[in-house]
N, C-alpha and C positions, 0 to 999 in steps of 0.2 A: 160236617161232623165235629160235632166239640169235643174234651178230650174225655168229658167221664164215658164216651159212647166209646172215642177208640181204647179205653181200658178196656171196657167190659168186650169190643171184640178182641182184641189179643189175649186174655184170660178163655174166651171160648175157645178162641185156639188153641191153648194148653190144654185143657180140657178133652176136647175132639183129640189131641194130640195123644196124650195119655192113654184115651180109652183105644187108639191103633196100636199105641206098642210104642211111640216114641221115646219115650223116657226110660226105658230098659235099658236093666247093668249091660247087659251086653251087646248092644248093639251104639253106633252113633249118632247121635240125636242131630235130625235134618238141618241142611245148611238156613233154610229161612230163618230158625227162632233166632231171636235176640233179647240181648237183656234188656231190651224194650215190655219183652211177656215177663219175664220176675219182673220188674218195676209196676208192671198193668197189677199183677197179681198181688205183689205188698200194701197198693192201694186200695183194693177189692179184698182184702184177706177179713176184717170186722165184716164183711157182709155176708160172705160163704159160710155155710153149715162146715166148720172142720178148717177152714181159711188157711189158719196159720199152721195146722197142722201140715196141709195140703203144702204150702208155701216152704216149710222147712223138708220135706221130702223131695221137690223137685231142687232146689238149691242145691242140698246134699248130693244128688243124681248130676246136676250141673258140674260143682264141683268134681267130683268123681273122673267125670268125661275132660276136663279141661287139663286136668293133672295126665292123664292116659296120653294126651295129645303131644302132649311136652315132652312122657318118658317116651313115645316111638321116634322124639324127633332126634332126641339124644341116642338113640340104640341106632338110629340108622346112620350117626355121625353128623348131623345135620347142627347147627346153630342154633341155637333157643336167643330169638330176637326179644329184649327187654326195654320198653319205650318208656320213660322218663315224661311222665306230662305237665310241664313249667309253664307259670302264667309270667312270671317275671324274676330278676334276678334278686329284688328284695323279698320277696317270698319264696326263696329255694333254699330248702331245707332237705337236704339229701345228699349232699358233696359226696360223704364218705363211703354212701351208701354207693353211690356212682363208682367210687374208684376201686373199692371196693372185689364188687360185683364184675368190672371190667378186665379184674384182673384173673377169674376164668376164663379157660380157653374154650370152653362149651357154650359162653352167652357171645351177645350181638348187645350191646350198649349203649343207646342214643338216646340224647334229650330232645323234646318236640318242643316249640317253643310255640306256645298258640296265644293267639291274638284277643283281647278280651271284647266282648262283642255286647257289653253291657257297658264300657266307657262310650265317650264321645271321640268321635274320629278323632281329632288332634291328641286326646291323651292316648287313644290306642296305638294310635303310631309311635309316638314319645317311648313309652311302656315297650313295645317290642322293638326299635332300634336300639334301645339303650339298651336293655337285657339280652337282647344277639351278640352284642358285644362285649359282654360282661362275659356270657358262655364262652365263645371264640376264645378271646384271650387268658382264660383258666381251661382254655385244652378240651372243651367237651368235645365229642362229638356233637354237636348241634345241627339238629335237619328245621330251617327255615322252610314254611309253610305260607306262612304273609306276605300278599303282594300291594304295598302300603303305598303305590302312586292310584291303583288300582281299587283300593279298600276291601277286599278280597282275601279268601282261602282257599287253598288248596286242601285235595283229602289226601287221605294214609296211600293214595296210587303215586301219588309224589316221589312219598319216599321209601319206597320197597312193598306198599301191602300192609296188611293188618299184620302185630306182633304176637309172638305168643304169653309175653305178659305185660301188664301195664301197670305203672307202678303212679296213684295220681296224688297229686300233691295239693288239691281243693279238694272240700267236697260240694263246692260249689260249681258245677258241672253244666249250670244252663249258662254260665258265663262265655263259658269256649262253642266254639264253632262247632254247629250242628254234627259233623264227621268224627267230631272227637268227643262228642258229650258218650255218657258210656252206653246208655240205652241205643244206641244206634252198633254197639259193638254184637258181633257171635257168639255164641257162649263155647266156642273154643280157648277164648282167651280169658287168662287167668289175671285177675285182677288185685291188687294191695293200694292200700291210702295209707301213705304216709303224712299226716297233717301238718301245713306248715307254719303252724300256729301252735301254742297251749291252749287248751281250753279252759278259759277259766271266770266264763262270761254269763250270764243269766238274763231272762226278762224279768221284772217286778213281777210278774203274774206264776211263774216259773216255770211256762210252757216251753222259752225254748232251749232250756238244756233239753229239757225230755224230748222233743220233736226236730227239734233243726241240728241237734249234735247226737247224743246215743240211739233212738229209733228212728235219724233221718234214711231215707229209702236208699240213697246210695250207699250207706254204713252197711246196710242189710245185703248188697250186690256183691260187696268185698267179697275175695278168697279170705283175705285176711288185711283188717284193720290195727293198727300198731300204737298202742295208747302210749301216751306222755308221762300217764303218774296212775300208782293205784286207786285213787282215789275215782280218777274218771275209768276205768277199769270199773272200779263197781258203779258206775253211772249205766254203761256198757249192759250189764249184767242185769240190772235193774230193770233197765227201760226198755233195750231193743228186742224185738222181734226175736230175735234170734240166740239172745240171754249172754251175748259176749263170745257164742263157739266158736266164731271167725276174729276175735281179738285177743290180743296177745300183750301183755306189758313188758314193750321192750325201753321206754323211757325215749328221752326226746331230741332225735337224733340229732338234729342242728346243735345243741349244746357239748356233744363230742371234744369237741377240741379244748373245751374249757376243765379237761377234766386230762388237759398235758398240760407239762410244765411248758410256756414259751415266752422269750422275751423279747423285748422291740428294744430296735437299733432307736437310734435319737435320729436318724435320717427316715424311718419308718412311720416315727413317730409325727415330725413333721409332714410326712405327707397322709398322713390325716387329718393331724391339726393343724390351723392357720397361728402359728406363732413365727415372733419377731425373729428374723435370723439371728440378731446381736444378744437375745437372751438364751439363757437353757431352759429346755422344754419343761423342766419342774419347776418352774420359776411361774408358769401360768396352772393353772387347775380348768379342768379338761368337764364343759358340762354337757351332757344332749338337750334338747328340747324335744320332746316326740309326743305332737299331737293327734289323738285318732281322729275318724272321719265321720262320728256319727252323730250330726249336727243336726239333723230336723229331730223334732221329739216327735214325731208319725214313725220314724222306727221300732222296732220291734225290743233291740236290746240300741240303749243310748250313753253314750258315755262322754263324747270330748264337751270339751268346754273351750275348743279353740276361741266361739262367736265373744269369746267374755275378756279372753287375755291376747287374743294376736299379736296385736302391738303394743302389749306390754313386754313383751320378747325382746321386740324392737329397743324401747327404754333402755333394757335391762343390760343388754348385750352393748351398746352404748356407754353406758355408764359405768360397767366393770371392763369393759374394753385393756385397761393397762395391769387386770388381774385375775380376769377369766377368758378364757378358748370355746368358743359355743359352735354344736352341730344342731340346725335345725334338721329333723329326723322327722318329715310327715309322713303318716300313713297312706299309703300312693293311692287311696281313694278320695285324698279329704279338699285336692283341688277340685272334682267333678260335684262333691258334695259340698263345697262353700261357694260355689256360682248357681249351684241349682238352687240352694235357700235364699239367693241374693245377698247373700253378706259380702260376695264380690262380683260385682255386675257380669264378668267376662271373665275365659280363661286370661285375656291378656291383663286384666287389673291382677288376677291373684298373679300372675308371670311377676308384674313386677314388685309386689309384696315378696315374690322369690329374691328376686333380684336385689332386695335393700337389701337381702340377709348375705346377699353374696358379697356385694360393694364394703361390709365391715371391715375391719383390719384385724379382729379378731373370730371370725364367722365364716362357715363354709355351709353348704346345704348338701345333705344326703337323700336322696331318692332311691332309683332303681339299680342298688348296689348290695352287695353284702354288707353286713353290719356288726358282725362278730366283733371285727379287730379294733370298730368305733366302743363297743362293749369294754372289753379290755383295754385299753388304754384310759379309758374314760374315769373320772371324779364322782362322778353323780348325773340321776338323772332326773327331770322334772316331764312328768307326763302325765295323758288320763288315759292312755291305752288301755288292752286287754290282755293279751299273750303278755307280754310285756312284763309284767308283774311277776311271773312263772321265769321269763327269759335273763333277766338280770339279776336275779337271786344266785342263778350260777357264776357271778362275779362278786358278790355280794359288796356291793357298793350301795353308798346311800343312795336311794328315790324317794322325790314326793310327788305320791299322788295326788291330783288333782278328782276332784269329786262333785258332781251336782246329785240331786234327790232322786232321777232316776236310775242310777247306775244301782245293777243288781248282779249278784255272783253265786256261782256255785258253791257246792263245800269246799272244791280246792282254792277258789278265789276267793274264798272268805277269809281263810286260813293265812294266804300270801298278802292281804292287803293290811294284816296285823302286824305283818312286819316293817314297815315302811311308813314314813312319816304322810301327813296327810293334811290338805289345805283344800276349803272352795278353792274354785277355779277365777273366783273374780277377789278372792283376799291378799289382794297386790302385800300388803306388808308382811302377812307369814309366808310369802313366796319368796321375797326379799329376806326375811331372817332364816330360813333355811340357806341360801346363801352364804350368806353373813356366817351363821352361825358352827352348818354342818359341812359345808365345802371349803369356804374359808381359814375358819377357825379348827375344824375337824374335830367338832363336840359331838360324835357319831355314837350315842345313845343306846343304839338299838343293831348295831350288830351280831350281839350276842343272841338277841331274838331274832334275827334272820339268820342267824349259823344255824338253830336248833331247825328251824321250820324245813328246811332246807335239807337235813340230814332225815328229818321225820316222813318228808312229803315228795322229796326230786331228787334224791342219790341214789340213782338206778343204778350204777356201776357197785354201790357197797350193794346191792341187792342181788341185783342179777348176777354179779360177778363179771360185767364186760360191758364195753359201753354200746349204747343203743344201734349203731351201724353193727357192730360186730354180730348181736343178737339176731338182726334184723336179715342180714346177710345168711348167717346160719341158715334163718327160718325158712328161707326164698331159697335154699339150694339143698333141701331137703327133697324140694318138686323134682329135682334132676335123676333123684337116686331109690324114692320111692318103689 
C-alpha cells in the first residue's frame, strides 16, 4: 500500500467515524484515531467537496477534547506530564521555557532527547552523546531514549507513556524516530512548536515559505504554533490552512536572555575564547565563523557557500592569529552534507578539517552546544546562515554575510539581510577588509541601520510587554485553568 492509498484510508476512517458520532462535543473520541487521520485529511483536504472546511471542524473538536483531558487530570490532582522534544543541544531553544514551566507544581517536565534517524550512524551518535550531556549538566530532567552501541530507540513505554503535552522543537518530524514523529501520537495530546530556528529563508521559486514553513501540515496539527516576529505571523495568516488560529506572536524565545543586562567574568570569557593567558581578553577581538549546510544546489532553499571558502578560514585564522580569537560555529548538518557532495571524501577527512581548527592557538570549534554566550561575548560574525541573520541582530554586532545567486528570503529575511554587510562567498579580499576594516578598525557603518530594523521587526518585549518564555508559559497554562 503506498501512502496516498493509506491517506485516503484513514480519511475514510474519519469519515465513517463522524457519520457514528465520534467526533461529538460530548462524548470522547475513540482511543485508535491519531494524528495520523488529521495529517491523512490535510493532505486529501484540495480533494474533498468542503476539505478544509471539514478539516477545521474536526481539529477544533480535537482540540476541544485534548484541553478536557488535561482539565480532569488537574481536578483530580493528577500531574499534567509536559515532554520537551530535543534533536540536539545546538538546536534547543526553550531553556526558559523549561524552567519556567517546571516551576509549577501541577506539570511533570522532561526533555526527550531523540536520535535523528536522517544522519548517518556516526553523526547520530556524535549528535546525541554530546547533547545528553549538555542536558545533564544544565540540570534538565533528560529521559534518554538511544541505545547507540545498539543503533536503536526506544518508545514513550520507556519513560512513563504517552504525555499530555508536547511541546516540539522541529517541525521537521520525519527526522525522529517513528514513536516520536507526531502522526503516530492520540489526539489526547495536546501539542505546541516552538521553532528552533527564525524563519527567514525562501526558495527562488517562493514555494517554500508557503508549503514547508506557514501551511507545512505539522503547523496545521499544532494546538498552538508560537511565531518569532510579526512578520511571519502574517506569513501564518496568509498561507496556512488554518489562517494562523493556532499561532500566537510570542517572539523568539531563545533570544530571552539577550534582553537582561549580563556580564562575563574575564575567566568566563576565556573559557569560550582560546586567548593567550599573558594577554587580556580585549586585547584580542572575538570572531564566529558559522557556515550553513546547504551545499548541493539540488536543494530546495541553498545558501552556504562553505564549498568556495573552507580553507580560506583556515588562512585567515592563521594569519590574524596574534589579533583575532575565531569560533568555527557549523551548522551540525554541514559535515553529513560536505561528504555526501564529495567535497570531503569521508566523515574522517572533514574530522580532520575539524581538527586543524582545533590544533590553532587562536581557534576553538563549537558544535553541539549552546551558543548564546559565544553570541555575547563575540565581535562579529561572518556567515551564510539563515536563522542566523534574525539571531544576532539581538546582539547587534557587526555580520557579513556571505551570498551566492541562489539564496532567497522571505519579507522578514529580506528586511535583516539590509542590515548587515555583505560579500560573495568566494571574494577573499572583501572578506579580509571587513576584518580589517569593521572588526579591527571598528569602522561599523551600519549599526544604526540594524538598531532601527531590530526595534521595527524583533522587539517583541517592547511589543508584547514580556519576553517570549514568559508569554509562551502564560499561553500553555491557560490549558490548566480553562
Amino acid at each position: 500500500m503506498n501512502q496516498q492509498e493509506i491517506y485516503i484510508n484513514q480519511v475514510q476512517e474519519l469519515l465513517d467515524g463522524v457519520d457514528r458520532g465520534d467526533f461529538t462535543v460530548t462524548s470522547d473520541i475513540p482511543a485508535h484515531y491519531t494524528y495520523g487521520h488529521l495529517h491523512a485529511l490535510f493532505q486529501l483536504a484540495d480533494q474533498l467537496q468542503n476539505g478544509k472546511e471539514l478539516y477545521e471542524k474536526i481539529y477544533d473538536r480535537i482540540v476541544a477534547f485534548s484541553k478536557r483531558k488535561i482539565q480532569e487530570k488537574i481536578s483530580c490532582g493528577q500531574k499534567v506530564r509536559v515532554a520537551f522534544l530535543a534533536i540536539s543541544a545546538a538546536e534547543w531553544a526553550a531553556d526558559r521555557v523549561y524552567r519556567l514551566l517546571s516551576e509549577d507544581e501541577r506539570l511533570e517536565c522532561f526533555v526527550v532527547l531523540c536520535p535523528l534517524v536522517d544522519r548517518a550512524v556516526g553523526d547520530r551518535k556524535k549528535t546525541e552523546e554530546q547533547s545528553y550531556h549538555y542536558f545533564q549538566n544544565n540540570r534538565y530532567d533528560v529521559k534518554r531514549v538511544y541505545q547507540s552501541e545498539e543503533d536503536t530507540c526506544a518508545g514513550w513505554e520507556l519513560i512513563g507513556g504517552f504525555p499530555d503535552i508536547v511541546i516540539h522543537l522541529t517541525s521537521w518530524y520525519q527526522a525522529l524516530p517513528a514513536a516520536f514523529q507526531i502522526v503516530q501520537f492520540p489526539l489526547n495530546i495536546m501539542n505546541c512548536y516552538l521553532p528552533y530556528g527564525m524563519y527567514v529563508a525562501d526558495s527562488l521559486n517562493g514555494i517554500y515559505a508557503k508549503m514547508a514553513v506557514y501551511n507545512k501540515e505539522m503547523v496545521n496539527l499544532m494546538w498552538r504554533v508560537y511565531a518569532d516576529s510579526e512578520a511571519n505571523l502574517a506569513g501564518y495568516e496568509r498561507y496556512g490552512l488554518l489562517h494562523a488560529k493556532n499561532v500566537r506572536y510570542s517572539g523568539f524565545a531563545k533570544m530571552d536572555s539577550f534582553f537582561e543586562k549580563k556580564g562575563y567574568t574575564e575567566e568566563q570569557i576565556r573559557n569560550i575564547w582560546k586567548i593567550p593567558s599573558d594577554i587580556g581578553v580585549d586585547e584580542r577581538k572575538k570572531v564566529i565563523i558559522a557556515p550553513h549546510h546547504t551545499i548541493e544546489n539540488s536543494e530546495i532553499v541553498v545558501y552556504s557557500t562553505f564549498t568556495r571558502n573552507a580553507y580560506f578560514w583556515l588562512y585567515l585564522a592563521k594569519k590574524y592569529q596574534d589579533r583575532i580569537s575565531f569560533i568555527y560555529k557549523p551548522h551540525p548538518n554541514l559535515r553529513m552534507k560536505a561528504v555526501r557532495c564529495g567535497y570531503f571524501q569521508s566523515n574522517e577527512e572533514y574530522e580532520a578539517y575539524v581538527d586543524a581548527w582545533k590544533s590553532l592557538p587562536n581557534a576553538r570549534v563549537s558544535e553541539e552546544e549552546g551558543y548564546l554566550d559565544i553570541f555575547a561575548t563575540s565581535d562579529g560574525m561572518i556567515m551564510d546562515s539563515a536563522s542566523f541573520l534574525g539571531e544576532y541582530l539581538y546582539v547587534n554586532k557587526p555580520m557579513l554575510f556571505l551570498t551566492r545567486e541562489e539564496q532567497a528570503f522571505n519579507i522578514l529575511g529580506k528586511k535583516l539581510v539590509s542590515g548587515y554587510y555583505t560579500a560573495k562567498g568566494e571574494d577573499y579580499m572583501a572578506i579580509e577588509q571587513f576584518l580589517q576594516r569593521v572588526i579591527l578598525k571598528g569602522e561599523d557603518s551600519m549599526q544604526e541601520i540594524r538598531s532601527r530594523i531590530f526595534a521595527e521587526e524583533l522587539d517583541y518585549v517592547d511589543k508584547n510587554g514580556c519576553g517570549a518564555s514568559e508569554f509562551i508559559c502564560n499561553d500553555i497554562l491557560k490549558l490548566l485553568e480553562e
